[in-house]
N, C-alpha and C positions, 0 to 999 in steps of 0.2 A: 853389215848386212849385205854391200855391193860386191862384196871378195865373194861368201858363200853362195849368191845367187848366181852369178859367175859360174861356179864348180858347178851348179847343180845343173845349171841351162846346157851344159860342154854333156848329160848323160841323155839328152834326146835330141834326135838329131831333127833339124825346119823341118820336113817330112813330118816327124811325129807330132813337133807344135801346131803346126797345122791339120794335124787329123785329130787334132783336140781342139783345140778353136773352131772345124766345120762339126765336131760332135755335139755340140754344146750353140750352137749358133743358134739354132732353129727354138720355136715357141716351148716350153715346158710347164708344167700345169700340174696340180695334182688331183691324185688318183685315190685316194681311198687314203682312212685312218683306220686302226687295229689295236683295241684294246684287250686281243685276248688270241690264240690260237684260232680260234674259230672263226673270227672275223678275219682273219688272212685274206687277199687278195688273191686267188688263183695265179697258180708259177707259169709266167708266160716268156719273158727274156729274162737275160740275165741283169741280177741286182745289185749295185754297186752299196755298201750301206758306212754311216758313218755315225761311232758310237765316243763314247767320251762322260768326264766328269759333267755333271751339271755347270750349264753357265762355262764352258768351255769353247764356245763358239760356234757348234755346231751349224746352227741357220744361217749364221751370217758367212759362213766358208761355203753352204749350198747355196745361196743367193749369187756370190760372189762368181764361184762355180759354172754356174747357168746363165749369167746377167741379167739374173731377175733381181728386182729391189726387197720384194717383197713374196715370194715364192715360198718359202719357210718364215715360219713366225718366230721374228726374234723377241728376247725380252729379260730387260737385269733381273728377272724373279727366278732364281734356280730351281728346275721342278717345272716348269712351266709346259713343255714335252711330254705328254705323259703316255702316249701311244706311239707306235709304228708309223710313220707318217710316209704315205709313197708318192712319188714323185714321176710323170712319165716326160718326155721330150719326143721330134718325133724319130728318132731311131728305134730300137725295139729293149734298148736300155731304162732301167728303171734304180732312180735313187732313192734309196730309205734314210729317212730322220730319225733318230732312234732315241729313246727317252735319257738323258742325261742319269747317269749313278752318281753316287755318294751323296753330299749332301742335297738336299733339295726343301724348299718351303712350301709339304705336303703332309696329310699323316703319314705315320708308319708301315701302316699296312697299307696304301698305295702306293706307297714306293718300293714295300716289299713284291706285290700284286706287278708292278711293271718294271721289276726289276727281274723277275722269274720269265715273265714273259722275253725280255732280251737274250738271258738264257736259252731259253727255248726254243728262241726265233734264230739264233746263231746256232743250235747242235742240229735243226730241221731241215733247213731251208735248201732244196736240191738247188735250186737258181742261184743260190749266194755266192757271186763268185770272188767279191774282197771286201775286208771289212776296214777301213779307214779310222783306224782309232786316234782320235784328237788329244792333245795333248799340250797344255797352256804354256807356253817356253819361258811363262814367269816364273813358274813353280816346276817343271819337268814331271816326271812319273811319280803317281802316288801311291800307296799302299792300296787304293780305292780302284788302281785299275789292275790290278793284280787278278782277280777274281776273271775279269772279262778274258785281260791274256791267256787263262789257264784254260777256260771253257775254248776260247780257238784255239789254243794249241791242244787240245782234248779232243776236238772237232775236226783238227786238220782244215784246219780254214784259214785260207791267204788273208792273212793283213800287214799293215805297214801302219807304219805311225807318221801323225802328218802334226807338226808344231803349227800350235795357231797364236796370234796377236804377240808376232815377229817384232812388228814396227816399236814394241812397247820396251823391249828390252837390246843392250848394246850387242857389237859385234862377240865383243870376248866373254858374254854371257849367254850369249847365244851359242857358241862356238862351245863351251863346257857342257851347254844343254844337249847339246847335239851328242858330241861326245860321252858323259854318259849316259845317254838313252842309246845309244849304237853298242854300247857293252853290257848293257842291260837284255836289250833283244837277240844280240848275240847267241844268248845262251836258247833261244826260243826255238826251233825246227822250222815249225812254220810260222814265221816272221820274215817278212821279207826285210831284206837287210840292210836295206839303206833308209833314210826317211826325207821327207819335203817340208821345208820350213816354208809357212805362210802366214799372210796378215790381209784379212778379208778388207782392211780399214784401205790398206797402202797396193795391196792386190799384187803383191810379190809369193814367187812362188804359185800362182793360180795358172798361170799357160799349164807349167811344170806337173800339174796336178792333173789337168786335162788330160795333157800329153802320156801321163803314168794313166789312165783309164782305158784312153783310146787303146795305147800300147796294148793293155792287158787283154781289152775284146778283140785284138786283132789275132793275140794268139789262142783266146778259145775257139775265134774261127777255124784255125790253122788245125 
């Protein structure tokens, strides 16, 4: 895991870790829940958002993200996410929680009902400016995220795939994870090309994470 975080730290330079670290420094709180188009939050800055299998990590990679303990609700119940959850800090940045796909411990029909909604909320959303799809480095890509890649690549919507609960798996499984998920997304247009291995536990990869956010709002300033 020390070789690959290595390579990955050598692609932002202090400047950039540091404009991730005072991005994220400041208080963050949340902002409203959305269980449906309608209840949307008015488009005001741009929204960072991070989508994934159920039970993929999602809350504890924005906790970890933000240095709240407790800022996204975590919980071993898959399905537990079942709305749009926003997140402000005080820059004019805003992160979305997004209801975990595939399996989940809900009916049917709401997880079909927030699973169209995710749909919806990634082909709409003029503010979206990247979608961080999460992705377990015990299991790599599933047939279950296929569906989401296809709607942003449909939608023309920046994302990058970010491995979570790094710490759980070795280097040279890690290293094949990465590997083919890099040849996988390859094939994708708008897939950003590289990806960021993290473990919300061990907090590896989280500067790196920042620092890819900060990066990005600096260049829609630009």
């Amino acid at each position: 895991m020390a070789e690959h975080r290595s390579a990955q730290e050598a692609d932002f330079s202090a400047a950039e870790i540091e404009a991730g670290r005072k991005l994220f420094a400041g208080a963050w709180d949340f902002v409203s829940a959305a269980g449906s188009l309608a209840s949307l939050p008015a488009m005001r800055g741009p929204e960072i958002a991070f989508a994934g299998r159920s039970n993929v990590g999602k809350s504890s990679l924005i906790n970890a993200v933000t240095g709240r303990k407790a800022l996204a609700r975590t919980s071993n119940t898959p399905g537990r996410t079942q709305e749009l959850v926003f997140f402000r800090g005080p820059s004019p940045l805003i992160l979305v929680d997004m209801p975990g796909y595939g399996f989940a411990a809900a009916a049917k029909h709401k997880i079909a009902a927030w699973t169209a909604l995710i749909h919806d909320y990634l082909r709409g959303r003029a503010t979206l400016g990247r979608v961080y799809v999460l992705v377990d480095a015990r299991h790599g890509l599933k047939p279950a995220d296929t569906a989401i890649l296809d709607t942003l690549g449909q939608a023309a919507v920046s994302h990058e795939i970010v491995l979570t609960k790094c710490d759980q798996v070795s280097e040279s499984e890690l290293a094949a994870c990465i590997a083919a998920t890099k040849a996988t997304i390859a094939k994708r247009p708008a897939a950003f090309p590289d990806l960021i291995a993290t473990s919300a536990k061990s907090g590896a990869g989280i500067a790196e994470l920042r620092a890819a956010i900060a990066r990005l709002l600096a260049e829609r300033r630009a």
